[in-house]
Structure formats: structure tokens, C-alpha cells
C-alpha positions, -999 to +999 in steps of 0.1 A: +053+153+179+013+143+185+004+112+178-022+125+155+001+143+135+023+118+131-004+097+116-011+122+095+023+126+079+023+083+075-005+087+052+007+120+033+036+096+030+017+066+018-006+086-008+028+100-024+046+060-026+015+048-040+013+082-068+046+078-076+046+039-083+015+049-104+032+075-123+066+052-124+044+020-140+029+043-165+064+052-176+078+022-173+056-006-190+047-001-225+010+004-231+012-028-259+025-051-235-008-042-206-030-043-238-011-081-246-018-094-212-052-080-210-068-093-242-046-127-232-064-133-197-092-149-213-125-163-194-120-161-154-149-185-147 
């Protein structure tokens, strides 16, 4: 296998880890508990 290629298939790999811990956070944290911690964060200055 080219090297190119198997760059290629690294980031086709990459992309699909970082989709599916997107898609797997979405599922998995309640949309209260972001809105919580987001409206808790208060000034960052």
C-alpha cells in the first residue's frame, strides 16, 4: 500500500472517530445538564 493512500484511509479513519464521539455525546449527555453548565460558567475575564 502507497504511502499516500495510507494517509488517506488515517484521516477517513479519524473523520469517522471524531463523528461518532459527536453523535455518541449527543446521545449520551442530556441537553439540561450542557444547558446547566453553560449558563453556570459565568464571566471568563
Amino acid at each position: 500500500m502507497r504511502a499516500g493512500t495510507k494517509v488517506a484511509l488515517y484521516g477517513l479513519l479519524l473523520v469517522a472517530l471524531f463523528a461518532a464521539s459527536y453523535l455518541l455525546a449527543g446521545v449520551l449527555v442530556p441537553a439540561e445538564w450542557v444547558a446547566q453548565w453553560a449558563g453556570d460558567a459565568g464571566p471568563t475575564h
